[in-house]
C-alpha positions, 0 to 999 in steps of 0.5 A: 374378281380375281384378289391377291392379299398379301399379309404381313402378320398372319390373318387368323381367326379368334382368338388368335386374331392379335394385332394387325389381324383385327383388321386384316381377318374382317377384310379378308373373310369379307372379300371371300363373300365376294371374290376368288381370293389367293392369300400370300402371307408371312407367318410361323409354321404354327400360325400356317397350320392354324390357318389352314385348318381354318380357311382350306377349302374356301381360298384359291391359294394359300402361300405362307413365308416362315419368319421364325428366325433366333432371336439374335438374328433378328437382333443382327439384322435389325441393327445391320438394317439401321447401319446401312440407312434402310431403317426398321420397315426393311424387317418386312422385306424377305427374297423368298416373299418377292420369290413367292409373289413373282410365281403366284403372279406368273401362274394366275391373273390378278384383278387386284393385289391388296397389302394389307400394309403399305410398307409391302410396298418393298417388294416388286410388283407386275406392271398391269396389276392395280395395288391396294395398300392399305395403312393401320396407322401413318407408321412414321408418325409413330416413329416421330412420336417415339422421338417425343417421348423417349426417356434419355438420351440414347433412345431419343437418338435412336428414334429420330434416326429410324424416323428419318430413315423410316419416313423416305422409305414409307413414303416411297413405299406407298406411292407404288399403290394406286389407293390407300386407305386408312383407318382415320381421317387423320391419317389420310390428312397426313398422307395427302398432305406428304403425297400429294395427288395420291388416291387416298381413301378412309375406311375405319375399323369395325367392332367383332360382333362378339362384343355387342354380346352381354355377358353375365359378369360384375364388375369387380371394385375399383378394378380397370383393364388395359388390352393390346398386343404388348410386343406393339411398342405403343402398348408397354410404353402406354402401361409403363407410364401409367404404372410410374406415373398414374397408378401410384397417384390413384394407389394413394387415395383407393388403397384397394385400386387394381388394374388387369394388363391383358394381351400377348408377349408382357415384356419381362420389366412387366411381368416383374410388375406383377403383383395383387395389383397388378395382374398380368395375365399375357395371352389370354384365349378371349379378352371379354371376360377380363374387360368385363371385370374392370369397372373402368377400361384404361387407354394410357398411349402417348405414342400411337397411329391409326384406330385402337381397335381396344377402345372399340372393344370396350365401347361395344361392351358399354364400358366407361373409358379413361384416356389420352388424346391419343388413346382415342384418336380417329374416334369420335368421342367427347369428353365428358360425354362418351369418354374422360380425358386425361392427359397428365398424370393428375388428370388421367388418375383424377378420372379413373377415380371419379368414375370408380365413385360415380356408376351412374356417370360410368353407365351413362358414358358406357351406354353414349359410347356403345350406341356409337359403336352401333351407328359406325364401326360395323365390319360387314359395311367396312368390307362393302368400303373396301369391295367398292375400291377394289371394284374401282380400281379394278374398272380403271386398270382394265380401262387403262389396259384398253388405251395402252392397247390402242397405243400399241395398235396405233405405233405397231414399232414401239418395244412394250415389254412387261415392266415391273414396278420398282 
């Protein structure tokens, strides 16, 4: 077949793979096993270059839209963007995307157009052509989580606000595909629930093969690591809270207790945090090395959606995690068995330090959590997940083109003229 994917965080390879890129680049590399792909994607100039070096020479057609913009421009629109009532998903809207868009579909014939986000669904598509959109998390939901727990005032306002906005948007977004997918069940309840009739479909994530990998590294004493992308909101607001509210508790009985905070863009509150003890190392070429240190690997995430591609990470490389509920959600963990859970402050330092105290216990629970991992986080059947749903879809579009064609014989006087999708 013939697929256009369309990208809202450039797709590319390790290490450069960051955020939403986790997913996107398995599913992309395994529709290329399959299909003619054409790629449309937002992205830096820097980013396209690292692209293209990559993936010229295996895509049809590779389309990128700069987003670099001053950063108080970016400012000015997002605030121009909540003072007209469009919200903060209209930050994904730009004319020379849909531009982009109306001449790769006026110059070849899509069998399927896949989204990689839902919230692409600002853009016009052709009538004729099935959608895919697909959803990392339920994006409102993570909006109303931030309303629950925002600090003062002003931010509470300002979350409910964009929550309000943000969920009419996203919901009207996603009835233009004809299936979503999701990363977990709990996503897709949300959705079925709030859309009803809509074809939903859970495909989870997959753990990159590196990670299955051993490496030959110790574990440094009473060290945990924390990874993720720290321009994603739920990740500083995870690490903020547990360096206010957990570390000190855990400081107080392990004097020596460290903690490394790997990922991307440490806002510059973080990087004043940066101490003996807290080690902040912001982009780092490979993760493994740093996980691999921490005797325990922390998901401290009170706000959040979808799958944490993190935790699978560190189940892969067998080791034992302290988390919230929501840390770990779409997962199917156990406490006591394959993680320990730790929804206050005292909980979630009472578990980091009974592991630092007990190997065995850390063992066991990183062995239970890399056998899981093993048994349902494979990219390579995920892919074959989402191929069997561009199959179907495809099937019943054309099926629908063939009666939409017999309707035309059958009332040669009707005007059937291309209508786009609003």
């Amino acid at each position: 077949m013939n697929i256009l994917m369309m990208f809202h965080f450039s797709p590319n390879p390790p290490p450069n793979d960051l955020g939403p890129s986790k997913r996107s680049v398995p599913f992309l590399n395994e529709a290329l096993k399959r299909h003619n792909v054409s790629v449309l994607s937002f992205g830096s100039a820097e980013e396209e270059r690292i692209f293209r070096q990559h993936y010229t020479g295996t895509l049809k057609r590779i389309v990128f839209v700069n987003t670099e913009r001053p950063r108080l421009l970016k400012l000015l629109r997002r605030v121009y963007a909540l003072l007209t009532g469009k919200g903060f998903f209209h930050q994904l809207y730009r004319s020379q995307m849909q531009k982009e868009l109306d001449a790769l579909v006026r110059t070849d014939s899509f069998d399927v157009i896949y989204c990689a986000t839902a919230l692409l669904g600002c853009y016009r598509f052709p009538k004729g052509i099935p959608l895919v959109g697909d959803t990392h998390n339920v994006e409102h939901d993570i909006l109303r989580r931030s309303v629950r727990e925002a600090r003062d005032i002003f931010s509470k306002l300002y979350w409910f606000v964009e929550y309000k906005i943000g969920k009419r948007r996203e919901l009207r977004f996603c009835r233009k595909f004809d299936v979503l997918t999701t990363t977990t069940e709990r996503d897709a309840s949300i959705f079925r629930t709030e859309l009803p009739g809509c074809d939903i479909k859970v495909i989870s994530n997959g753990v990159d093969p590196l990670f299955l990998q051993p490496m030959d590294a110790r574990a440094e004493q009473n060290t945990m690591v924390f990874t993720g992308l720290m321009s994603y909101l739920p990740n500083p607001h995870g690490v903020a809270y547990f360096l206010d509210d957990v570390l000190p508790l855990i400081s107080a009985a392990v004097p020596d207790a460290k903690v490394y905070i790997v990922g991307k863009d440490p806002p510059k509150w973080l990087r004043a945090k940066s101490s003996d003890k807290v080690i902040v190392t912001g982009f780092v070429e490979d993760v493994r090395p740093y996980i691999a240190r921490g005797q325990v690997f922390i998901i401290p995430l009170l706000i959040g959606g979808g799958i944490r591609g993190k935790a699978l990470e560190a189940m892969a490389m067998r080791k034992a995690i302290v988390s919230t509920s929501v840390g770990y959600e779409g997962i199917p963990l156990e406490n006591g068995k394959t993680v320990l859970v730790g929804d206050t402050p005292r909980e979630f330092a009472d578990a980091v330090m009974r592991l630092f105290r007990d190997p065995l216990l850390r063992s066991a629970l990183g062995e239970s959590a890399h056998k899981l991992v093993l048994e349902k986080y494979n990219w390579v059947e995920k892919g074959a997940e989402l191929d069997g749903v561009f199959r179907s879809v495809a099937t019943r579009g054309a099926r629908d083109a063939t009666l939409q064609a017999s309707s035309v014989e059958r009332e040669p006087v009707a005007n059937h003229s291309l209508v786009a999708r609003h």
